[in-house]
N, CA, C and O of each residue as an XYZ file, in Angstrom:
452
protein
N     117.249     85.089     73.211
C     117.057     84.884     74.638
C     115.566     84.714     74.902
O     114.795     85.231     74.094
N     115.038     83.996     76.022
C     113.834     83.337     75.667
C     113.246     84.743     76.819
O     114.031     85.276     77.602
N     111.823     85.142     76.713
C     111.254     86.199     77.544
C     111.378     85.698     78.994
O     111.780     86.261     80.013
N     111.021     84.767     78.820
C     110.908     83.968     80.578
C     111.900     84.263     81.163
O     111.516     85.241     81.804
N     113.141     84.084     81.460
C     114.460     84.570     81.641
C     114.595     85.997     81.716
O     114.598     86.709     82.720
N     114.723     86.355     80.325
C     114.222     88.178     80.725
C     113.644     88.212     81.177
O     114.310     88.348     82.204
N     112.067     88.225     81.717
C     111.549     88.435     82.938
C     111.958     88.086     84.574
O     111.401     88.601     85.543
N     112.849     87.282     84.618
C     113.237     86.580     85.567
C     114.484     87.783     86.088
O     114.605     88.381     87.157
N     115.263     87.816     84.891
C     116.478     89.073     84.803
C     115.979     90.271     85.120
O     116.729     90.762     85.964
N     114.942     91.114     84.830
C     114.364     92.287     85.200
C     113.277     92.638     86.531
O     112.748     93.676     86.928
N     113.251     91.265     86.964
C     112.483     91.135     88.302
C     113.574     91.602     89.309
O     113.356     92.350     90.262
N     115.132     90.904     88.873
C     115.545     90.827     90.034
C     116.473     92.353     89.862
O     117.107     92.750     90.840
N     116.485     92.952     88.881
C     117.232     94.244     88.728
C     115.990     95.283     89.157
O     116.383     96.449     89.176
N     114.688     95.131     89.479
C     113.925     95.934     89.727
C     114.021     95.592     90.927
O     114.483     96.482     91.642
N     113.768     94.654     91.431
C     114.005     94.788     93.071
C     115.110     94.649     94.137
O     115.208     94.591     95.362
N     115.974     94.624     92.922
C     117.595     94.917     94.183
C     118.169     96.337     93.606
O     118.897     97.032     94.315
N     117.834     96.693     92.399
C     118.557     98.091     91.816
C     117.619     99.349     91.893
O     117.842    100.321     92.615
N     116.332     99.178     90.891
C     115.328    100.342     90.750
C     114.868    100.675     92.173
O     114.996    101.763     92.734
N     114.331     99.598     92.647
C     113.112     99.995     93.833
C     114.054    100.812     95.161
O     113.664    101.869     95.657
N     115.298    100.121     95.586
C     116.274    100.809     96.604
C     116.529    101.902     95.943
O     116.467    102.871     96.699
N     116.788    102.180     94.870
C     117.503    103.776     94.625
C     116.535    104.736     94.254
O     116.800    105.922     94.059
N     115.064    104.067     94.123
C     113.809    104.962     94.051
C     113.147    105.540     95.087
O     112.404    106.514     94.969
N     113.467    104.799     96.400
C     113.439    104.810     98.270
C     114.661    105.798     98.315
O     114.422    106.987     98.530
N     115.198    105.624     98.236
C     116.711    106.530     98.486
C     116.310    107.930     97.867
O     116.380    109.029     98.417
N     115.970    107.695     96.876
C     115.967    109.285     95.608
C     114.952    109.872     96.157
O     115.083    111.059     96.455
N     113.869    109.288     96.389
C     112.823    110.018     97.137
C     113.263    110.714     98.394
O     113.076    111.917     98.579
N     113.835    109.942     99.222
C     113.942    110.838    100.435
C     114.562    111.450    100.372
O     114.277    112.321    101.194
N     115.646    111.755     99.737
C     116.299    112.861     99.265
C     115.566    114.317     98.812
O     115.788    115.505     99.044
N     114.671    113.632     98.114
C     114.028    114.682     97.238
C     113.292    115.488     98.481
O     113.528    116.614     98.921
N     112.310    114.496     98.889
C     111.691    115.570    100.642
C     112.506    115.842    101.434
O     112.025    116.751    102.111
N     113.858    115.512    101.912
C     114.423    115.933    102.439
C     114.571    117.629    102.151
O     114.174    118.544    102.873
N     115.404    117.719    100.614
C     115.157    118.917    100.235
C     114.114    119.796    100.200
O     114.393    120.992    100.287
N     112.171    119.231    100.018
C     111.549    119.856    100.086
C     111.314    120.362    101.399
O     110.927    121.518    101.575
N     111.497    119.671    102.202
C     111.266    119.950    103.956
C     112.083    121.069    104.238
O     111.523    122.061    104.705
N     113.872    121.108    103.950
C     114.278    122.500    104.045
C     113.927    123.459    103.563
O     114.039    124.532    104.156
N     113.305    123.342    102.135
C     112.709    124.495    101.209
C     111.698    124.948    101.890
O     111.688    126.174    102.010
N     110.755    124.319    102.426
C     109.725    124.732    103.238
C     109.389    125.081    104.591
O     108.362    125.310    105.231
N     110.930    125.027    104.842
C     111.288    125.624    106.643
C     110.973    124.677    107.409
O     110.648    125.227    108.461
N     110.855    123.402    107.543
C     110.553    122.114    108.357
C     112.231    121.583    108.188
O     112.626    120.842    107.287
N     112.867    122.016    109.010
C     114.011    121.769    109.431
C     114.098    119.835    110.543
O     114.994    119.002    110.410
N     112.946    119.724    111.431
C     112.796    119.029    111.660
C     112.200    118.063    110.958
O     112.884    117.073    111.218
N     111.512    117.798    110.368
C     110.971    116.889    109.131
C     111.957    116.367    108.279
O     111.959    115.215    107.844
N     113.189    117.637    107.939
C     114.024    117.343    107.037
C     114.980    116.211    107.372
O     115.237    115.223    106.683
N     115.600    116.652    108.924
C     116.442    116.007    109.742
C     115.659    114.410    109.773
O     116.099    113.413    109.200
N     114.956    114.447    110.232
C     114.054    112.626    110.346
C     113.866    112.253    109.227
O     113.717    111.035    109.324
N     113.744    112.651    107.815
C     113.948    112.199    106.702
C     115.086    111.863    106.205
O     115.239    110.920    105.429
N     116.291    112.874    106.756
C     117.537    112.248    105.779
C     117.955    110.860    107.152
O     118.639    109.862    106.924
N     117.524    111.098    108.056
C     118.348    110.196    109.263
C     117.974    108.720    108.592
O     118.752    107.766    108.579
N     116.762    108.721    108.091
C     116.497    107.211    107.438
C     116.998    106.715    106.586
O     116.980    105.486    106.517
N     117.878    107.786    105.248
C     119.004    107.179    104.637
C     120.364    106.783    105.095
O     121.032    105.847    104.656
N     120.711    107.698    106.124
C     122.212    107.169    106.843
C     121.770    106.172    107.840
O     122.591    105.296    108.108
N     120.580    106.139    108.463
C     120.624    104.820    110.102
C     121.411    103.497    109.187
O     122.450    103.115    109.725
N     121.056    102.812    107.959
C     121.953    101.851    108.086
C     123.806    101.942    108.055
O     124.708    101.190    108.423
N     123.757    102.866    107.610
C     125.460    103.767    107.566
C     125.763    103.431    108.873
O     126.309    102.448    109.373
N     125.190    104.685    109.423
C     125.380    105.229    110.929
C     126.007    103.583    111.843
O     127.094    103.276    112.330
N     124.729    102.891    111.724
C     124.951    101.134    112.372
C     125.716    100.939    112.132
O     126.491    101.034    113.084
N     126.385    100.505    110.849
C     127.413     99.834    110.141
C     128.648    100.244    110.834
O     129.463     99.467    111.331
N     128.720    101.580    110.824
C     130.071    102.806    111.467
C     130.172    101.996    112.320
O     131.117    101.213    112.222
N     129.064    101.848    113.704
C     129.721    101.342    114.952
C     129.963     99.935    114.918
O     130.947     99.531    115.538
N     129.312     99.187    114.363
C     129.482     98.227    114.112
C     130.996     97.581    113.302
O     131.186     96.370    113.181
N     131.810     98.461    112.886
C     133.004     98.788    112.100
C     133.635     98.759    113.725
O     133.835     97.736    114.379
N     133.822     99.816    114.061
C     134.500     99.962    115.331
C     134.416     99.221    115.948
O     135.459     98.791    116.441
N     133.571     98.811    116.190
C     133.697     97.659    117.864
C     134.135     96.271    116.966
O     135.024     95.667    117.566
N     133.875     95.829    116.114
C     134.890     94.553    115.287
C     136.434     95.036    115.498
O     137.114     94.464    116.350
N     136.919     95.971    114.805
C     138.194     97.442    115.367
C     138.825     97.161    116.025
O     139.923     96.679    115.750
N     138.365     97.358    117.227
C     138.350     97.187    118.810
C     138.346     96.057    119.202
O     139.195     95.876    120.075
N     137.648     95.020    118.900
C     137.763     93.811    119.506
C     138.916     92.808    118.593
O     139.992     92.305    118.917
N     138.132     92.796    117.331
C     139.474     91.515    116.777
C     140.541     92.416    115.722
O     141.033     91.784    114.787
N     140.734     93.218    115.806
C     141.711     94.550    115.779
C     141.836     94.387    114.000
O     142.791     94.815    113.352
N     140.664     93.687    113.429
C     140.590     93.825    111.418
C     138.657     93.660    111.192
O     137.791     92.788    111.270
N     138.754     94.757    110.959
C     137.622     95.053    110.331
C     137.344     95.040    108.949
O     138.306     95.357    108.250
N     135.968     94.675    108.171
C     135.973     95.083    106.844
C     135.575     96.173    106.271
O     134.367     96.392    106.180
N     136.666     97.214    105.693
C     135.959     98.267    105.071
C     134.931     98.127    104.036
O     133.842     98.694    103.952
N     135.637     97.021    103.044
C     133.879     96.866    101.957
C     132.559     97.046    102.821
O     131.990     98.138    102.810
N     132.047     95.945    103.597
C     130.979     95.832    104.611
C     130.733     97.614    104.641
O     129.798     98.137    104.035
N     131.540     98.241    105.287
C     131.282     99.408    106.136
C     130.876    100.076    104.572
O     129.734    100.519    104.699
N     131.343    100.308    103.222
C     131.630    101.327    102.311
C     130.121    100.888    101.760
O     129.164    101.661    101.748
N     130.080     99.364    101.261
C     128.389     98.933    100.759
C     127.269     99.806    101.623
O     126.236    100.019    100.987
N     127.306    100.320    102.912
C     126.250    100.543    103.317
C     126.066    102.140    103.131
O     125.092    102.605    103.724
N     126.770    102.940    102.477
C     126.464    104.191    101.762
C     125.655    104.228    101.098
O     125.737    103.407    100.184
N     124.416    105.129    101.097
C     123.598    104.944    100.209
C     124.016    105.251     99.179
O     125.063    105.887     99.057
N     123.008    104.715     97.829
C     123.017    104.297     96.832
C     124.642    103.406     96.377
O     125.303    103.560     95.350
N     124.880    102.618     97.385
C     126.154    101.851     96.730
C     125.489    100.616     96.931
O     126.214     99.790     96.376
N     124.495    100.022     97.426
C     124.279     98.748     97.397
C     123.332     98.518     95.982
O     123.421     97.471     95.341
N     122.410     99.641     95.579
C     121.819     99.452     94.388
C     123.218     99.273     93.245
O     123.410     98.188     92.696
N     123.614     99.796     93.134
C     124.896     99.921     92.117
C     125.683     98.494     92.240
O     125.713     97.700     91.299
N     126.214     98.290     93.292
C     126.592     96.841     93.034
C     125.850     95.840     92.963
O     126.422     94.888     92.432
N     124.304     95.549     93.425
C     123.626     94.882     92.220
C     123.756     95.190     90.974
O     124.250     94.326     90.249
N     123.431     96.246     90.488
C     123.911     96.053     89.230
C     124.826     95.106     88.831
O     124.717     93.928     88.492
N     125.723     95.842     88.937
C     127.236     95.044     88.454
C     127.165     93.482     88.971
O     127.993     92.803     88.363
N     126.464     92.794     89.848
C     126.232     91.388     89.859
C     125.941     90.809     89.013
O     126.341     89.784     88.461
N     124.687     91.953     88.793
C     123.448     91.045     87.856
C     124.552     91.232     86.273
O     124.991     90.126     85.960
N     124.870     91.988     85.630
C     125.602     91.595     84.812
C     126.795     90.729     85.153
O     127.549     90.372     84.247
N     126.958     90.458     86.099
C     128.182     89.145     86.405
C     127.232     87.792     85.675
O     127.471     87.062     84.714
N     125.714     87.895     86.931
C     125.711     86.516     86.728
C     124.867     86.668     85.455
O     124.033     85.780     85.633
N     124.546     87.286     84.192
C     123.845     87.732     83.248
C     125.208     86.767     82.596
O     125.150     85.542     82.704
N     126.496     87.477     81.877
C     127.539     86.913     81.853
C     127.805     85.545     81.575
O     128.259     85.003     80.567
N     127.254     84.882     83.194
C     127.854     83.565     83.219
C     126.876     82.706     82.770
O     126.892     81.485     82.927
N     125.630     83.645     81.953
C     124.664     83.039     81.592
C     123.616     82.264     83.116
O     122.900     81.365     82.674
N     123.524     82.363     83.924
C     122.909     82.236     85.319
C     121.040     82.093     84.889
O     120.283     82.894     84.340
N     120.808     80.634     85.463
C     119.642     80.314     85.372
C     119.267     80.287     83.755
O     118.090     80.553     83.508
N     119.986     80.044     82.815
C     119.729     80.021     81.382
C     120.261     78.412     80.939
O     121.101     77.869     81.657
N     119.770     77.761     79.833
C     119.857     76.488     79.711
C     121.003     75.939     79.012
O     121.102     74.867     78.415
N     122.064     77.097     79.238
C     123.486     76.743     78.750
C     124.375     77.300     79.731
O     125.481     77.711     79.380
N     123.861     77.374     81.358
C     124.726     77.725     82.019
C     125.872     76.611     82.269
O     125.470     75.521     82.677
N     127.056     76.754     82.093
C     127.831     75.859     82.551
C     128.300     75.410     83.821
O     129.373     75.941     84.106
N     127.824     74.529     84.779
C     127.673     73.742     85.751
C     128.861     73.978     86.346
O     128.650     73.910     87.557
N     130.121     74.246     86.120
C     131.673     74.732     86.448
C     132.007     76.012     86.837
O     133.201     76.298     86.924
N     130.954     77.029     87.146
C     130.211     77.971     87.226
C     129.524     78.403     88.610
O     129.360     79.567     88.975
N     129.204     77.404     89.215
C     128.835     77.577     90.003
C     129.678     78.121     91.361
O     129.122     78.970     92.057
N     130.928     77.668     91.713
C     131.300     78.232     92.565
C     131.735     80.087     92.045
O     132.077     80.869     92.932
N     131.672     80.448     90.908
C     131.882     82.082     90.859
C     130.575     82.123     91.335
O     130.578     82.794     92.367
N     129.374     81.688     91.048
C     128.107     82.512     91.146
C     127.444     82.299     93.215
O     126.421     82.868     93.597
């Protein structure tokens, strides 16, 4: 496999997999230190920044619900943290797989990717 490619492959697993679940893990981590250290409020505004895209999504679930009476649970379940790093993953070995951006990708291919 030529490096160029691997580099190309590890760019994009560092910035859709590592870097989100390194943002995520962190605030977690102060979250916990903030309770350990009796900053109950600090703690609370720290974890709220991992659920606000959740939280959105929730209502945003409902009022689709409510209005055209079928909502998508995937949509709503991806926005749990650490589930959107994880299913990059599992992309990037999809399109790893189908050989994607490599000089034997097969052109018939394209509509999976």
């Amino acid at each position: 496999m030529p490096f160029s490619k691997m580099i190309n492959i590890s760019k994009f697993v560092f910035f859709n997999t590592v870097l989100p679940s390194l943002d995520i893990g962190t605030d977690i981590n102060a979250f916990l230190v903030y309770l350990d250290q009796n900053h109950p409020k600090w703690a609370a505004l720290t974890i709220s920044w991992v659920f606000t895209p959740f939280v959105i999504h929730v209502g945003k679930f409902f009022y689709v619900l409510a209005t055209k009476r079928k909502a998508g649970w995937f949509e709503l379940f991806i926005h749990v943290p650490l589930v959107q790093p994880v299913r990059n993953l599992y992309l990037t070995r999809r399109l790893f797989k189908l050989r994607f951006g490599f000089e034997d990708f097969d052109r018939r291919n394209w509509i999976k990717v």
